[in-house]
C-alpha positions in Angstrom: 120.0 174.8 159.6 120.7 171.4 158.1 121.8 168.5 159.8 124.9 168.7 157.6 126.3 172.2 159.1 124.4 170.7 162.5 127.1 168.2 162.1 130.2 170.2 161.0 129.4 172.8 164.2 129.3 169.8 166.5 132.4 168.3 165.3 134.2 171.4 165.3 133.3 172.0 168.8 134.2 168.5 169.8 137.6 169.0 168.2 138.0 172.6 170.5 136.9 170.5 173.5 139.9 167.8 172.8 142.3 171.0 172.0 141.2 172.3 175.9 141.6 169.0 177.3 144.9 168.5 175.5 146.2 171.9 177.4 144.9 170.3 180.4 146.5 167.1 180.3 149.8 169.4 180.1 149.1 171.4 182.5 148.7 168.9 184.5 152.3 167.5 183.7 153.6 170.8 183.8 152.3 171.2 187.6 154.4 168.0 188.6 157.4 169.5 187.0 157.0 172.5 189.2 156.7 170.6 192.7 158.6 167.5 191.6 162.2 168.6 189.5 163.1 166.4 187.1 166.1 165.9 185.2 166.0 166.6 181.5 166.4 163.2 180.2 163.0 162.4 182.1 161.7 165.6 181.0 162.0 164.5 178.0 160.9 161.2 178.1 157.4 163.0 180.1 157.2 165.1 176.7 157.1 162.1 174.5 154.9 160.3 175.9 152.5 163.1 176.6 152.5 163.8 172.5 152.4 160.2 171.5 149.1 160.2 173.7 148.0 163.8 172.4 148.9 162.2 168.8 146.4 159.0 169.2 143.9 161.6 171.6 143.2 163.7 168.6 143.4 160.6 165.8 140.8 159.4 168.0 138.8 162.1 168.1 138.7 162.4 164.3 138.6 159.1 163.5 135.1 158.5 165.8 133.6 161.9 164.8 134.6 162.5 161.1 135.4 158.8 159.6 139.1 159.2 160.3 138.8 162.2 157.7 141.5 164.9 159.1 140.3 168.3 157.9 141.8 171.2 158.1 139.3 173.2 160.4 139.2 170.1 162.7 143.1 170.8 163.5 142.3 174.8 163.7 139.5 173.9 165.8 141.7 172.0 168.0 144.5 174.8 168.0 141.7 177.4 169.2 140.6 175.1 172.0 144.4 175.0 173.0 144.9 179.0 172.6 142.0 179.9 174.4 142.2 177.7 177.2 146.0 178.6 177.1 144.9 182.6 177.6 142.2 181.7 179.9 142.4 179.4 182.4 146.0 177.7 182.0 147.7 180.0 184.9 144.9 179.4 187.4 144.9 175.6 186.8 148.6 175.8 186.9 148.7 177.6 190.1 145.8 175.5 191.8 147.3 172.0 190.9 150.7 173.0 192.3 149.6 174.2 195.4 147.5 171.2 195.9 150.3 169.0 195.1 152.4 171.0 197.3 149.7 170.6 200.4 150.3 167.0 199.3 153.9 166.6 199.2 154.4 168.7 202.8 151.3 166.8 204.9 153.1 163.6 203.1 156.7 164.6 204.3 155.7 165.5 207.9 153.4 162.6 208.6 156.1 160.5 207.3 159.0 162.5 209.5 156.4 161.8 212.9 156.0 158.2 212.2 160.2 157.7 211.7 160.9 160.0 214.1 160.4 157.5 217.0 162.9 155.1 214.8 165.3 158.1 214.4 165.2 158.5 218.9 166.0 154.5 219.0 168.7 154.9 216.2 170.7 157.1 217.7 170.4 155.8 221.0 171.9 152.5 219.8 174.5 154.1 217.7 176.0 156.2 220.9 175.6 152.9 223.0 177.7 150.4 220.2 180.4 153.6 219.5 180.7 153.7 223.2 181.2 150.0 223.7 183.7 150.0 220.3 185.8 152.7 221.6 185.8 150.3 225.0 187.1 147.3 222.9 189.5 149.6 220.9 190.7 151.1 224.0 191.3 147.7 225.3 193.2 146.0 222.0 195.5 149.0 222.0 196.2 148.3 225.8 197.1 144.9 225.3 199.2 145.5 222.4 201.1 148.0 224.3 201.3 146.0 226.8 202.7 142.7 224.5 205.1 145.1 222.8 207.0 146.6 225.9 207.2 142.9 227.4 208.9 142.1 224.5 211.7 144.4 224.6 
């Protein structure tokens, strides 16, 4: 085989490797959506960054590999990298990173509940004591102006 074709095979198989890794990179974002919700107007904003940076991912690609040349079969090539990874591994990736992020988010969540919850006890324990002594003092104000306004009569 000549180095020629020996060249066209390897770019073309660089350019499906980028098309996988592209699918992965959203996958990836797609997993925080799923554990984190997001509002569209973020969503949105998440989507436009992650194709400005698929956009200069795949110029990059071309541009080191083929001389900035964009060929037809280098965008296909990148298209089948994104299909088949799509049909094969996408859900299990999807699935995997969520839960881990999941793990993440609940160990975070309760480790941070057991450090605060000793902050919580103290809260509330002042709270009861300065409602008591308010009601005390309000208690007392209304007294005395009860007190002022029947001496004045």
């Amino acid at each position: 085989m000549s180095l020629g074709i020996q060249n066209e095979i390897f770019f073309f198989l660089v350019c499906t490797a980028a098309g996988v890794l592209l699918m992965f990179g959203y996958d990836l974002l797609r997993a925080v959506r799923r554990v984190f919700i997001h509002e569209e107007l973020l969503v949105a904003a998440e989507d436009f960054l992650y194709c400005t940076a698929a956009g200069i991912i795949a110029f990059m690609v071309i541009f080191m590999r083929n001389s900035g040349v964009v060929r037809g079969f280098s965008l296909c090539a990148m298209l089948l990298g994104m299909v088949l990874y799509h049909m094969s591994a996408s859900r299990l990736v999807l699935r995997g990173v969520s839960g881990v992020l999941r793990l993440f988010t609940t160990i975070f969540n309760k480790t941070v509940g057991f450090l605060f919850r000793p902050l919580a006890f103290f809260t509330k324990k002042i709270y009861k004591k300065a409602r008591k002594a308010l009601k005390k003092r309000i208690k007392g104000v209304k007294m005395t102006l009860v007190k002022r306004r029947g001496s004045n009569s």
